[in-house]
C-alpha positions in Angstrom: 41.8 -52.8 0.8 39.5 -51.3 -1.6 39.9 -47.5 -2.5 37.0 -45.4 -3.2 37.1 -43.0 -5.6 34.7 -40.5 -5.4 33.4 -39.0 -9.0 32.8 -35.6 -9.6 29.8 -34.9 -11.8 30.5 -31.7 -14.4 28.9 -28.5 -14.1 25.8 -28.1 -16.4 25.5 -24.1 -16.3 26.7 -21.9 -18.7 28.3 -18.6 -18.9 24.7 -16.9 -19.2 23.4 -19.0 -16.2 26.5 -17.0 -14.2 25.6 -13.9 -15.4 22.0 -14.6 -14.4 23.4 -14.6 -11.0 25.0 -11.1 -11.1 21.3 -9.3 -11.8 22.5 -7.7 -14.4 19.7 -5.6 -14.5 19.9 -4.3 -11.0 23.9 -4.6 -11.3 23.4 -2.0 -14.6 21.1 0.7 -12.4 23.7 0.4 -9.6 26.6 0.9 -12.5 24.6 3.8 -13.8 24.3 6.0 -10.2 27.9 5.1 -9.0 28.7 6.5 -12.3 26.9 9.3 -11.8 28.5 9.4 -8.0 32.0 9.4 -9.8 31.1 12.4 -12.1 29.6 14.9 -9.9 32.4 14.3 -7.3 34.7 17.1 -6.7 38.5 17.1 -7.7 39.9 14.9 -10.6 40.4 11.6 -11.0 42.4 9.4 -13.4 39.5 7.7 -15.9 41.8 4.2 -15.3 40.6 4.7 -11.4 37.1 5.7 -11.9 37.0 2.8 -14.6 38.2 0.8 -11.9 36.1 1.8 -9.1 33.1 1.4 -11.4 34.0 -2.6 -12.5 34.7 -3.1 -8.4 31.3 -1.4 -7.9 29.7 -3.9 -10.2 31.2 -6.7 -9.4 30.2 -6.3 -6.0 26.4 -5.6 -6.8 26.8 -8.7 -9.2 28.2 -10.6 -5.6 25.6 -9.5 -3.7 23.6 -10.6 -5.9 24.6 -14.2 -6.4 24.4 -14.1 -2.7 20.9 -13.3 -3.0 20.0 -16.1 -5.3 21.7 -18.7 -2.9 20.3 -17.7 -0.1 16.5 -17.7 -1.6 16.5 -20.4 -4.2 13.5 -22.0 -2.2 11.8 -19.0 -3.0 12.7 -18.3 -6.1 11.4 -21.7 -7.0 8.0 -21.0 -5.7 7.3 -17.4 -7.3 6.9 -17.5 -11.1 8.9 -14.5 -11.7 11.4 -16.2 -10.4 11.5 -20.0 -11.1 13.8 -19.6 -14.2 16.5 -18.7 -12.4 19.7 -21.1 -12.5 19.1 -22.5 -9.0 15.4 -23.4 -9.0 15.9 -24.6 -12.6 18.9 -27.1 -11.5 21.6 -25.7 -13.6 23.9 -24.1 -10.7 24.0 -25.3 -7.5 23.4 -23.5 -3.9 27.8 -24.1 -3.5 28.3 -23.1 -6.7 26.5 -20.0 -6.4 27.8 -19.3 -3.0 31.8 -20.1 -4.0 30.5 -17.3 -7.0 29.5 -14.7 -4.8 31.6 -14.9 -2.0 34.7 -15.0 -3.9 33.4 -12.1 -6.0 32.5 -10.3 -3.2 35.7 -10.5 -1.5 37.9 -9.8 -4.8 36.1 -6.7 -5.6 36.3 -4.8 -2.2 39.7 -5.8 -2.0 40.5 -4.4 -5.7 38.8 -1.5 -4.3 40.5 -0.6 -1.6 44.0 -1.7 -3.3 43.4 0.2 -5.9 41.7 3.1 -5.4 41.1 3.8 -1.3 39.8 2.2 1.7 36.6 4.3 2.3 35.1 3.3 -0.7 36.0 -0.5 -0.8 34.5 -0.1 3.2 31.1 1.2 2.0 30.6 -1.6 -1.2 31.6 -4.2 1.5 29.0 -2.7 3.9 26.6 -2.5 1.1 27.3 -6.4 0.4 26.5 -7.1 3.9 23.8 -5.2 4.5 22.1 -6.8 1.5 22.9 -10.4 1.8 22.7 -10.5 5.6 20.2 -7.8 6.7 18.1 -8.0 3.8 17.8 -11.2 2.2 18.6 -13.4 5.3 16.5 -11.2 7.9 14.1 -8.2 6.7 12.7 -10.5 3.3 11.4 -13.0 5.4 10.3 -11.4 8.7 9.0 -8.1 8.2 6.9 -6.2 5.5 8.9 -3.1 5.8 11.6 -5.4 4.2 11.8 -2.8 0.9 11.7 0.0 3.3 15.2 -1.1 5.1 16.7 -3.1 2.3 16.3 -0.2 0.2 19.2 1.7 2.1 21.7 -1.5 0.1 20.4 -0.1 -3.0 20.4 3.6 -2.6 24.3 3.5 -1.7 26.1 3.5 -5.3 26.3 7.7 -5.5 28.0 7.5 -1.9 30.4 4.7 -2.6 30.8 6.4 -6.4 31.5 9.9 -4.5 33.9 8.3 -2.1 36.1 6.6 -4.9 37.0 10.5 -6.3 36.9 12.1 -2.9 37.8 9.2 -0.2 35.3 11.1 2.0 31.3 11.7 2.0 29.2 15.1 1.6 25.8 15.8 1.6 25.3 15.8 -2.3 25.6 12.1 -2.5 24.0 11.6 0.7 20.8 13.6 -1.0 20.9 11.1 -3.9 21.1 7.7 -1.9 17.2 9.6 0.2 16.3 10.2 -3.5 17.1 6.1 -4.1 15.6 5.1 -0.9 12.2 6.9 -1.0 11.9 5.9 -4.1 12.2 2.0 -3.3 9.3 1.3 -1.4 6.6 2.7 -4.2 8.5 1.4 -6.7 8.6 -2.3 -5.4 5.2 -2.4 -4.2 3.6 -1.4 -7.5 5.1 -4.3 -8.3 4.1 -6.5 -5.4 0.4 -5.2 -6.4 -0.4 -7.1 -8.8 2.4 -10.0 -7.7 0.7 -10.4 -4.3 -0.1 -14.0 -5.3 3.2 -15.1 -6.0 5.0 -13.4 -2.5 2.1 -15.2 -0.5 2.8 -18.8 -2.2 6.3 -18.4 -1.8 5.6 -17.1 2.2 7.4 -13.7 1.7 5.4 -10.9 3.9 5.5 -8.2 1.1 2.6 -5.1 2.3 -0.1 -6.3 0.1 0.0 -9.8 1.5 0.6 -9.0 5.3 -1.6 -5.6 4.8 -3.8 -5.6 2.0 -4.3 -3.6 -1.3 -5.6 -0.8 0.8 -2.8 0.2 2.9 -0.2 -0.4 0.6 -1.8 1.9 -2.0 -1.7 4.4 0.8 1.9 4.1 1.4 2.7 4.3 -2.4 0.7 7.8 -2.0 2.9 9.0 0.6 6.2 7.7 0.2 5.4 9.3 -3.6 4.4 12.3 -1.6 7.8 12.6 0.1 10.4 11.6 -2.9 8.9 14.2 -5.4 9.9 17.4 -3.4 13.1 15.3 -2.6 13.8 14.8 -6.2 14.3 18.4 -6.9 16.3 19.4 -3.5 19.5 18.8 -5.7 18.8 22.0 -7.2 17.3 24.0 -4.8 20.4 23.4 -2.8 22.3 24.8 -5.9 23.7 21.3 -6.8 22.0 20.8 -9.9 21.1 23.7 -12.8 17.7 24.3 -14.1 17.7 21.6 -16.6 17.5 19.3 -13.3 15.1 21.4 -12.0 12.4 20.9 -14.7 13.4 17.3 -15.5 12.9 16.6 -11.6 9.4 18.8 -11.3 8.1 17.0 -13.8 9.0 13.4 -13.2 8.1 14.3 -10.1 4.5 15.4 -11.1 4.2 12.3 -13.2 4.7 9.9 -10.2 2.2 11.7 -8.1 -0.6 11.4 -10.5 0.1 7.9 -11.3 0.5 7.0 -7.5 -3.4 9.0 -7.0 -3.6 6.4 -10.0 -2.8 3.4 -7.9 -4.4 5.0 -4.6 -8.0 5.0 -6.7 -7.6 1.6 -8.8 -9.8 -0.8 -7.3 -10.7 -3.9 -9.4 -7.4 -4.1 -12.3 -3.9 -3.6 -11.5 -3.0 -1.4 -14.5 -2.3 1.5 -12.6 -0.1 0.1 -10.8 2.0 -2.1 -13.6 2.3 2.0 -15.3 3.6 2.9 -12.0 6.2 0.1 -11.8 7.4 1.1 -15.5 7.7 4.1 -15.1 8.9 4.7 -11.7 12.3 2.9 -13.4 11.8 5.7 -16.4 11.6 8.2 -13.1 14.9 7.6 -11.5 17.2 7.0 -15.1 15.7 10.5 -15.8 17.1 12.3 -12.5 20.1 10.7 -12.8 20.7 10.8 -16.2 19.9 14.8 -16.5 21.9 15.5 -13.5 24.7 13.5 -15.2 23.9 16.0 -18.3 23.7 18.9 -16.4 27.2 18.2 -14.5 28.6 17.1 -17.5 27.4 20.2 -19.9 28.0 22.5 -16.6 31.6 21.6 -16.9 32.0 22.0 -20.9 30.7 25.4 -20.2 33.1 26.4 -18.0 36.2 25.6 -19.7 34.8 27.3 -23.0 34.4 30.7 -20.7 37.6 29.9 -19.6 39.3 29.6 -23.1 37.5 32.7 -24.4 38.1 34.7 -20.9 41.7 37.0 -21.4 
């Protein structure tokens, strides 16, 4: 009898090939409003928790994205902005990135819910699924309202944040996650603008390649139209100072004018590679002032409280 032994080759990727699969540039904006979630939260919680609840957070945004990578390699190898990845580019492989992100995935809503409670770790794993399976397996691929409904995965970090401290959810997160998912669509299809080329060679139905320049610089217009009041309904509901007030009217005035921007561009896509840059700049802003404003809000307090008989 002869035995057969079957030889298994050694993985080429590196540590910075696996990190490449976490998105750790999305992962970091989805760190930065869960943390944001966590601090405006009513009550008190122990910083080892929230610490906690933050790594599960990103751990599962760095699963879903893994997921992601999998589940599109053959088109990440036909778009140039995305054919350096580690799949298309041969150093991980479909399994390996699947074993990645599914054990990651399953580790950090467990952690979660271990650890700090149940609603929470329910909402990251929702927000895993909804993003791997209704998102990148379904809405990418089918439909160019893909951003519009795959924007809901992304716009859930304040909720999930929120629900770590609270184990519940309120409308003060909920107005953060519309704020997240208005601002999705104009913020992706600047981008999709003037990388219309690359989403029709790799067959994804973004607007512009399904509906032309035209209508999708109409849609920028008026999804811009509806996020900039939205941005500032934190404070005019009294859940946010003046400092957020300002910060959010005039963000929000800057991302009108460059969406008219977009919505008059005809021959270059300048306009709309400002509006991708700063539409980032846009939502680090609101969050980051209302982080501020909490923050400061607090410090306040306690000094009135000191100097108070």
């Amino acid at each position: 009898m002869s035995v057969t032994v079957a030889r298994v080759e050694p993985s080429i990727a590196g540590v910075g090939d696996y990190i490449a699969l976490l998105k750790p540039r999305v992962m970091s904006l989805v760190v930065f409003t869960a943390l944001v979630g966590i601090v405006i939260a009513p009550g008190h919680v122990h910083p080892v928790i929230a610490f906690t609840a933050l790594m599960c957070i990103a751990v599962g945004a760095g699963a879903a994205g893994a997921l992601n990578m999998w589940y599109d390699a053959d088109i990440d190898a036909r778009m140039a902005r995305t054919a350096g990845r580690p799949i298309p580019q041969g150093r991980v492989t479909p399994g390996e990135a699947l074993g990645f992100g599914g054990t990651l995935a399953v580790f950090s809503t467990v952690t979660l819910g271990l650890l700090v409670n149940w609603m929470a770790a329910a909402l990251l794993a929702f927000t895993i699924l909804f993003y791997v399976v209704i998102y990148t397996m379904w809405l990418k691929r089918w439909t160019p309202q893909n951003i519009v409904i795959g924007g809901a995965a992304g716009a859930l970090p304040p909720i999930i944040g929120w629900a770590a401290v609270t184990g519940s959810v309120a409308i003060e997160p909920v107005l953060l996650f519309l704020i997240i998912f208005f601002w999705t669509p104009p913020h992706f299809w600047a981008l999709s603008l003037y990388r219309a080329e690359d989403y029709a060679r790799a067959g994804v139905p973004m607007l512009p390649v399904v509906a032309g320049e035209t209508a999708t610089r109409r849609q920028i217009v008026i999804y811009t139209l509806i996020l900039a009041p939205l941005g500032v309904t934190p404070w005019l509901l009294g859940y946010a100072g003046p400092l957020y007030g300002i910060a959010a009217l005039a963000a929000g005035a800057a991302m009108i004018a460059l969406a008219l921007r977009v919505w008059s561009e005809t021959e270059s896509h300048a306009a709309s590679k400002q509006m991708f840059a700063f539409s980032i700049l846009y939502l680090f802003l609101l969050f980051a002032v209302l982080l501020v404003d909490r923050v400061s809000g607090g410090l306040i307090a306690q000094a009135i409280a000191h100097v108070a008989p």
